[in-house]
Backbone as a ProteinNet text record, in pm:
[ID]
protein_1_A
[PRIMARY]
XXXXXXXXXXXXXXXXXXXXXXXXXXXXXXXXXXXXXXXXXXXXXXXXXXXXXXXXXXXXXXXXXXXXXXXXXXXXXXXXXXXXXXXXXXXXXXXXXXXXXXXXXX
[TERTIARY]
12041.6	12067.2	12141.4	12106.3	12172.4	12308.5	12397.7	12523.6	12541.6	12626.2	12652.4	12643.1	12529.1	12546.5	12460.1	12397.4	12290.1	12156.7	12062	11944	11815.2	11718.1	11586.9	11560.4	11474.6	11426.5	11335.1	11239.4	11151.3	11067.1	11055.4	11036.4	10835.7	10737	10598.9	10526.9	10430	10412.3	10176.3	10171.7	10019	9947.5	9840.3	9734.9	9584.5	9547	9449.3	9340	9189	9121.2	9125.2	9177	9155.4	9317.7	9422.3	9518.5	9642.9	9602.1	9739.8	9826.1	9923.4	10004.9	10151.5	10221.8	10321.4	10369.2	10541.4	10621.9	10716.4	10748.9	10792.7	10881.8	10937	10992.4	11018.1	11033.9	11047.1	11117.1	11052.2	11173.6	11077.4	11123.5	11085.2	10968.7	10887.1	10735.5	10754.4	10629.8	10660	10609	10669.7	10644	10493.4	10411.3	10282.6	10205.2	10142.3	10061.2	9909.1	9839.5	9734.9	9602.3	9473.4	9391.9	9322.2	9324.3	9219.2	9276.4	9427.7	9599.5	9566.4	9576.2	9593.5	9505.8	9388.7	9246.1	9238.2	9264.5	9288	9412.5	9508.8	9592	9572.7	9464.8	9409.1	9355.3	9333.7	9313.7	9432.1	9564.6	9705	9756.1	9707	9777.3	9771	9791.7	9824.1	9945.2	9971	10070.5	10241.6	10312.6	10433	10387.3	10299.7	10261.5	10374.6	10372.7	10435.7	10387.4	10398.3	10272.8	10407	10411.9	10527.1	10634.4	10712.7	10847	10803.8	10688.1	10691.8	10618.1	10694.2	10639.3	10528.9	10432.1	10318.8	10353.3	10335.7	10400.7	10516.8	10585.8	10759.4	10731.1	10640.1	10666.8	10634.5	10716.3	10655.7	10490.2	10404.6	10277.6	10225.3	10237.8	10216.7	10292.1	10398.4	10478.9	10392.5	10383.6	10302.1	10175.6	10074.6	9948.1	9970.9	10061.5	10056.2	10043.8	10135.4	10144.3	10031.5	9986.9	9828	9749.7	9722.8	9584.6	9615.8	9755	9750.2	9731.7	9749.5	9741.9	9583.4	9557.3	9390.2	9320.7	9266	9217.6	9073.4	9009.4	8872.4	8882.8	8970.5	9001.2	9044.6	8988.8	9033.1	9172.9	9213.6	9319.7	9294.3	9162.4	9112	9101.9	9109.3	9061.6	9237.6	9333.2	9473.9	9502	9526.7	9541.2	9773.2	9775.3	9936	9988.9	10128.5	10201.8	10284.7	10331.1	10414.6	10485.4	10566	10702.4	10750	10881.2	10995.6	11136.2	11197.8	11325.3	11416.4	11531.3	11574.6	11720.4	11783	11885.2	11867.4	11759.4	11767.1	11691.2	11582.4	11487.9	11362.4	11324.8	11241.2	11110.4	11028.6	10847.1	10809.7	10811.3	10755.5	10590.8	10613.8	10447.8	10361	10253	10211.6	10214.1	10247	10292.1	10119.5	10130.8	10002.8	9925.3	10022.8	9972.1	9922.5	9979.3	9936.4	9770.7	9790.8	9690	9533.1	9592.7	9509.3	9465.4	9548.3	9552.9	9470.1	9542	9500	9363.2	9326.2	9201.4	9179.1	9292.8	9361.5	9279.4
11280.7	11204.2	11076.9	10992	10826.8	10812.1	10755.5	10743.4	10654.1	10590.9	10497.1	10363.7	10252.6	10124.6	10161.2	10230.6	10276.9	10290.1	10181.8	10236.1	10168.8	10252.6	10205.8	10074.7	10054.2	9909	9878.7	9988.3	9980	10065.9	10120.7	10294.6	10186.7	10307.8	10262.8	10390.4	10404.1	10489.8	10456.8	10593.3	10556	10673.9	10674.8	10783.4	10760.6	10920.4	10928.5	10944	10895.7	10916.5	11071.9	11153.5	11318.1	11304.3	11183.1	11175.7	11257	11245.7	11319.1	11144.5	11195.4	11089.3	11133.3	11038.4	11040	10926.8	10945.9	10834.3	10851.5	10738.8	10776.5	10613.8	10612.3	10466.1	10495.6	10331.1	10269	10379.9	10378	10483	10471.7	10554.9	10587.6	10600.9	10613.6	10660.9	10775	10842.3	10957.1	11039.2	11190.5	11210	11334.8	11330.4	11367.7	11264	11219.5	11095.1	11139.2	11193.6	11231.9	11144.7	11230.8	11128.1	11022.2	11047.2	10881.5	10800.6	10869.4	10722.4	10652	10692.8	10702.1	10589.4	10670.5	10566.1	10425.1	10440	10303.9	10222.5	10277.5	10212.4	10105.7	10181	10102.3	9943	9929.9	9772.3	9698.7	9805.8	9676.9	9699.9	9766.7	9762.5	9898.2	10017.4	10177.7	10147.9	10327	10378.7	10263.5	10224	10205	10062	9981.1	9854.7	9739.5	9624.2	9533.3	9405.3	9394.5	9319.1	9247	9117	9012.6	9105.3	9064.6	9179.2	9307.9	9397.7	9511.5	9559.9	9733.4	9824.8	9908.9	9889.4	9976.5	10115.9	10186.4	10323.8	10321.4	10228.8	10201.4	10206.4	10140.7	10101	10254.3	10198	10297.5	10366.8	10229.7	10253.7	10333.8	10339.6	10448	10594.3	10608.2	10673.1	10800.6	10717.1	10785	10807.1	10716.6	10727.2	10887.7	10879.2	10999.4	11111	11156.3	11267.3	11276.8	11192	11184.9	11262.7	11180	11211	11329	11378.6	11508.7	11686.4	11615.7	11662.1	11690.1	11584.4	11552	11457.7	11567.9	11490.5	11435.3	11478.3	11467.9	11313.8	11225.4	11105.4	10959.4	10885.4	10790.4	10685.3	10590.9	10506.5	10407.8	10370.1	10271.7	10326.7	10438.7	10526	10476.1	10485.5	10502.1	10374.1	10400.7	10293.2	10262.9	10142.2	10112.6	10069.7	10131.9	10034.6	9965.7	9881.1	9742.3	9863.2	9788.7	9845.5	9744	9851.6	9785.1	9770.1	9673.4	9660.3	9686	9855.4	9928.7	9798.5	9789.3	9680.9	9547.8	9534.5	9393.8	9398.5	9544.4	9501.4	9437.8	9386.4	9276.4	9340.4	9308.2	9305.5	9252.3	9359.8	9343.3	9354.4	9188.6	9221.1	9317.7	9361.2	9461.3	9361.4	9448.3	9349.3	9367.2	9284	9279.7	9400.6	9433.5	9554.4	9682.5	9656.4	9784.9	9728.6	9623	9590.4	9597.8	9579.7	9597.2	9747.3	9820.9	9986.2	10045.2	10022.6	10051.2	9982.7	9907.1	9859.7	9763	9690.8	9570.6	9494
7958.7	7838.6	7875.8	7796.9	7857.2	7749.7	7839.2	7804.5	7677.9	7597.4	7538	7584	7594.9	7640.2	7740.6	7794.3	7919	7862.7	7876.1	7825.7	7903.5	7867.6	7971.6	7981.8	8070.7	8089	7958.3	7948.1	7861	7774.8	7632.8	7623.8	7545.7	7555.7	7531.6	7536.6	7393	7349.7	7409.2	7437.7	7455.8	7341.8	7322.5	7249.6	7265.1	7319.1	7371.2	7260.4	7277.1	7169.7	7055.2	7108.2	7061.9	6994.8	6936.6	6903.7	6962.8	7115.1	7193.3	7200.2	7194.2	7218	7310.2	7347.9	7443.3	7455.3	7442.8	7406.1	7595.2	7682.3	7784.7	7842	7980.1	7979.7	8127.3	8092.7	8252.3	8347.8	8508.3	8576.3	8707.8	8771.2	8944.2	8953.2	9079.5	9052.3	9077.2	8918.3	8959.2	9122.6	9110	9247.3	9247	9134.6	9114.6	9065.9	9112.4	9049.8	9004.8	8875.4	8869.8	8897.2	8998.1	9075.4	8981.4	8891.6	8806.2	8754.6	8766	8747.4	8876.6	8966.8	9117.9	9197.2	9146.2	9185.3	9139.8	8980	8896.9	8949.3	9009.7	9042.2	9214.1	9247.5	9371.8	9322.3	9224.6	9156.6	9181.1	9155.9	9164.1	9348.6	9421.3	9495.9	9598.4	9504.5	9528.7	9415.7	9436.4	9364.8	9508	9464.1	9497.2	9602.5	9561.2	9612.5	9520.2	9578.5	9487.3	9429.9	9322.9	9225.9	9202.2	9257.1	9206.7	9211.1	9074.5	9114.8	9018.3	8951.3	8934.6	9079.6	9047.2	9169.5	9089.4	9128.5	9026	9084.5	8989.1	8913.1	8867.7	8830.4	8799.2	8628.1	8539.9	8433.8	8341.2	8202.1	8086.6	8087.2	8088.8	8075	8164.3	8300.7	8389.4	8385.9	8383.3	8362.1	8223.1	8124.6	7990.6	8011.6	8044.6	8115.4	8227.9	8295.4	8376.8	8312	8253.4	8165.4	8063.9	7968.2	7898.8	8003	8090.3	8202.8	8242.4	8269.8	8373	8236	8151.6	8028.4	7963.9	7996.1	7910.3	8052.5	8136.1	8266.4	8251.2	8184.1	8112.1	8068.5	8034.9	7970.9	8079.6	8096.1	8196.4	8159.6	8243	8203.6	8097.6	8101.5	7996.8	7865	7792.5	7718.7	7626.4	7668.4	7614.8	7542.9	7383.6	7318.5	7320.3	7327.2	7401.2	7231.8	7245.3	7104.3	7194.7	7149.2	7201.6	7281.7	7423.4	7488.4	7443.9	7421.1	7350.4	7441.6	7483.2	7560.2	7451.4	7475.5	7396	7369.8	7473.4	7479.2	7362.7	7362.5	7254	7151.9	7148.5	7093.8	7060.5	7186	7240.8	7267.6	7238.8	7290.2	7406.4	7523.2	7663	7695.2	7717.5	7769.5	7878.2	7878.3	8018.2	8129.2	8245.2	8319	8401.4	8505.4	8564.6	8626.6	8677.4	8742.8	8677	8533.2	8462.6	8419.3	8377.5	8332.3	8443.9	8513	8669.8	8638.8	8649.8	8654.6	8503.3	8441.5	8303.6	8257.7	8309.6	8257.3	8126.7	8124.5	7958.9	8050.3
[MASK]
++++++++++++++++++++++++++++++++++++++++++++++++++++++++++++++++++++++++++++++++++++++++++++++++++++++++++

């Protein structure tokens, strides 16, 4: 649980056509990466390559994308409809950064 004044980089909600959804945020890569996250992610780089200053597998959108896919594997990265990420600190509307978009198929 995050402290008072401690909060994510970025929280971003995805949903899969069959209305699974999953709300998740910025953080480490994870340390299971499911294979058609994985594969798609060979567009930005690999999993833990560096795309300017994001590390693809670092953001919300992957992060949530993971869990969807490893969840509903039958479904690809392009398939996941995104609501805005939101920077919890200000409030702010974060654009996808490149690499997701690479990955994700935007």
């Amino acid at each position: 649980m995050e402290s008072l004044g401690q909060f994510s980089s970025t929280v971003v909600g995805g949903r899969l056509p069959n209305d699974a959804i999953f709300i998740s945020t910025s953080g480490p890569i994870p340390f299971d990466v499911t294979g058609s996250l994985g594969e798609a992610s060979q567009r930005a780089g690999g999993v833990g390559a560096k795309m300017g200053t994001t590390t693809v597998g670092c953001c919300g959108e992957f992060h949530t994308a993971n869990t969807l896919l490893k969840t509903y594997p039958q479904y690809l990265p392009s398939d996941i409809k995104w609501t805005d990420a939101i920077r919890p600190r200000g409030m702010t509307v974060i654009d996808m950064c490149d690499a997701c978009k690479l990955t994700l198929g935007k």
